[in-house]
C-alpha positions, 0 to 999 in steps of 0.5 A: 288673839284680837288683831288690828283693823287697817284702813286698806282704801286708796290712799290710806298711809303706807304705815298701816301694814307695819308702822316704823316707830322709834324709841328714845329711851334708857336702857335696861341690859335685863330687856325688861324695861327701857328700849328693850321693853318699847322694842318687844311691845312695838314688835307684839302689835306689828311695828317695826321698832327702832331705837336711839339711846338716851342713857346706857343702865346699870339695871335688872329686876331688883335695881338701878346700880349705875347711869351713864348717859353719852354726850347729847351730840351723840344722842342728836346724830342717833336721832338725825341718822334715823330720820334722815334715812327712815319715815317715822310714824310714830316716835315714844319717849321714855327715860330722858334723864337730864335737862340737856338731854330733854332739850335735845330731844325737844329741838329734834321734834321741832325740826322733824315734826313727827306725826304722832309722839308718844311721851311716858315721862319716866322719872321714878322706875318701878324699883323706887329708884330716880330717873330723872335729874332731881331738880326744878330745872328738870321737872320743868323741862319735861313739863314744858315737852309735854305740849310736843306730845299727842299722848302722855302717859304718866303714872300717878307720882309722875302725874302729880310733879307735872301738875305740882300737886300731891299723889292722888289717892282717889280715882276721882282726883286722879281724874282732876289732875289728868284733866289739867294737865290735858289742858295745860299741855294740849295733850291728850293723857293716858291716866294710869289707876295702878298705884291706886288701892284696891282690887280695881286698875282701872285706866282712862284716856282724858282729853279736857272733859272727855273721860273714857275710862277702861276697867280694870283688875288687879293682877296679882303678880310682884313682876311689873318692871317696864310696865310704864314703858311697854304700855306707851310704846304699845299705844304708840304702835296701835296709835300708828296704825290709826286706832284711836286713843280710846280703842288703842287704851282698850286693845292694850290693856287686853294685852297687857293683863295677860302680860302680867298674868304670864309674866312669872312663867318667864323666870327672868330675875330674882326681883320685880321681873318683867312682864311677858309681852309676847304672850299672845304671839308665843302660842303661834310659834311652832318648834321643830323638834318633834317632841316639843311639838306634841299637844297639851291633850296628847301629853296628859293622854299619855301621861294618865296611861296607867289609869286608863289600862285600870280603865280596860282592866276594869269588871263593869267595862269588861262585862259590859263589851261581853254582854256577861255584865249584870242587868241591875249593875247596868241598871244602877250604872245608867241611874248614876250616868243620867244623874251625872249628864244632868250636872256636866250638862250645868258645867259645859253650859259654863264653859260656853259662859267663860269661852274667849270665843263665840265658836267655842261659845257655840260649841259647849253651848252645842255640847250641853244642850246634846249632852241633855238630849243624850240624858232624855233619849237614852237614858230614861228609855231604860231608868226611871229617874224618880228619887235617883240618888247620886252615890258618892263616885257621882257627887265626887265627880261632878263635885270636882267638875263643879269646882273647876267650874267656879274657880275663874279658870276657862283652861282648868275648867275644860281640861277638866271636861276633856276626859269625859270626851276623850275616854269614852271615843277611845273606847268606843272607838275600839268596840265599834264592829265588835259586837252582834246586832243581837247583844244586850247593850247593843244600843249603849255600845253603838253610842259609845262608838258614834262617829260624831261625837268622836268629832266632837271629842276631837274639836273638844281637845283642840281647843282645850290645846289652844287654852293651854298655848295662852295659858301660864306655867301655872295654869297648865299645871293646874289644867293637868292635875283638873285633867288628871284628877277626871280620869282617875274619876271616870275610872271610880265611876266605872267601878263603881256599880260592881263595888256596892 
């Protein structure tokens, strides 16, 4: 996970360690949007998140049934209770509602002045339904709260009412209008491509003619509710530990991608539920319970048992531990396995293109270049490889590995990796001091049982359990059936050379 630098000279504000930022919002009883939403998205950068309410929602995932918004006397001694007590760095509004209320937040900020103010200027929530008062009054009050802001972060029906214009359809017209209501304002926008066709979501901070624009792609998932308000309230809290708006856009878009791509594995809702936005934190939280905590390798090691018996059980390996295995069928075997190093070597290299670290960069890097040496030094010492052919076991093992390579999953592909490792350790493991110096596959034994890549086979499964903390429901169900569907190949290519 990505962290956020501090400025720890002398000095530097007591807020960076852990920035105290208020919401001033709606609610939503679901938590998916609203004062709940700022509040887990403050808390996922490190803030510590306070609220006053604007209005109490009916709401959930399929709907607004009923607003009640309290008197704005009461909103106003929300707001003076905490900042006369608290020091606020950092101040995100979200759902005002009404002009009355737009006033009353509006007077506040005058009186306290806040160092930075963020403003996501709600009126249409992402179930179609209206947020704010539908008259010119309204609109024109929250225009006019737009020159308080530092940052507002309208979508682009939102952005179009601000500058009295029609929903732009293009990205570059999109541009335009953020531009002019930068200027109009003197603010600073946060242009949010969401609504836009395409595969592309591109966002961008506009400031006059300053344009830096943050790619984007798509998440396809129908749970995006509160997306709006947890995206302001994270520039918010990144913004109060003094990134800029620019590297705040970049690190929150990071998150908030992987918010969508894990927020149907929450099952919150029958309708547009809400997105994850503790996804990056949930994988360092570690249960008590002793079954809970077990790792992703350990489980599908002793999920695929059976396989593995049928592994032991099987007349190659058997006779291979005996040295009663025939010559031509290890032979054949060694062929076979230099053909298959050749293509994991291809795959592991992969792994270490798709890896969201350079430590694991450098170690499937590591692995397929050892993975090649291996191929060289111990397998052509015994076969000529001219004119091998890989047989049907070979071509669909390294077929699936091939396609778990090219699927875009980082966790499906290295969990289809894993059972090479974890296979052959285990077995060489249990052969090691089993045999005499003198027996004929004494040196390919000895390689099975090397105390090296038994490290590596452990640091292998460690960071496939990391890919699968961050991974969705989804994808780890797909990381097991890659895993499961390897040893059950491991098992074919073990049989293979006695089945010709």
């Amino acid at each position: 996970m990505t962290t956020v630098t501090l400025d720890t000279t002398p000095g530097a504000s007591r807020r960076a360690s852990s920035p105290r930022v208020l919401s001033v919002a709606g609610t939503d009883p679901t938590g998916g949007a609203g004062i709940q939403a700022d509040l887990k998205s403050i808390a996922a950068f490190g803030g510590y998140g306070m609220a006053a309410v604007t209005a109490l929602v009916a709401q959930n995932t399929r709907g607004v049934r009923e607003v009640h918004v309290p008197p704005t006397a009461f909103l106003a001694a929300q707001l003076r209770a905490v900042s006369d007590d608290v020091e606020i760095d950092a101040v995100k509004i979200g759902m005002l509602g009404s002009t009355d209320v737009v006033a009353t937040v509006d007077a506040w900020l005058a009186d306290v002045r806040p160092p930075l103010v963020v403003l996501d200027p709600v009126m249409v929530a992402t179930s179609g339904d209206r947020l704010l008062d539908a008259d010119a009054d309204a609109e024109a009050a929250v225009r006019a709260l737009c020159h308080r802001a530092d940052l507002v972060t309208p979508n682009l029906p939102e952005l179009a009412v601000l500058v009295d214009e029609p929903v732009a359809t293009t990205w570059q017209a999109a541009v335009a209008q953020a531009q002019s209501l930068a200027a109009a304002a003197g603010t600073t926008v946060l242009l949010k491509g969401g609504h836009l066709d395409g595969q592309q979501s591109p966002d961008a901070i506009v400031d006059g003619t300053n344009v830096h624009a943050v790619p984007g792609r798509r998440v396809d998932t129908r749970h995006t509710h509160g997306t709006g308000c947890s995206l302001s309230s994270a520039m918010a809290t990144l913004g109060a530990h003094g990134l800029s708006w620019p590297d705040a856009l970049d690190r929150a878009k990071r998150w908030l991608t992987g918010a969508l791509e894990h927020a149907e594995a929450l099952h919150v809702g029958r309708g547009n539920g809400p997105i994850d936005h503790l996804h990056e934190l949930r994988p360092h939280v570690r249960l008590v319970h002793r079954q809970l905590d077990r790792s992703w390798s350990t489980e599908r090691w002793d999920a695929t048992a059976s396989t593995r018996a049928d592994v032991d059980a099987c007349a190659f390996v058997r006779g291979l531990a005996s040295g009663d295995l025939d010559r031509d069928a290890f032979d054949w075997y060694l062929g076979q396995d230099l053909l298959y190093l050749r293509e994991y070597a291809r795959v592991l290299a992969r792994a270490a293109a798709l890896a969201p670290t350079v430590e694991e960069q450098r170690f499937w890097a590591a692995a397929s270049v050892s993975c090649l040496v291996e191929e060289a030094a111990l397998h052509q010492s015994h076969v000529d490889p001219t004119g091998l052919e890989p047989a049907a076991s070979t071509l669909a093992y390294t077929d699936h590995l091939h396609a778990a390579s090219t699927a875009g999953s980082y966790a499906v592909l290295v969990a289809a990796i894993l059972p090479c490792f974890v296979l052959y350790t285990d077995i060489g493991a249990r052969w090691r001091g089993t045999f005499a110096p003198e027996h004929p596959y004494a040196d390919w034994l000895t390689a099975y049982g090397d105390e090296a890549f038994a490290a590596s086979s452990a640091e292998a499964a460690s960071i496939v359990d990391a890919a699968a903390q961050t991974a969705s429901a989804r994808t780890r169900s797909a990381m097991a059936a890659a895993y499961d569907r390897s040893m059950t190949l491991e098992l074919a290519f073990f049989e293979a050379p006695l089945m010709r």
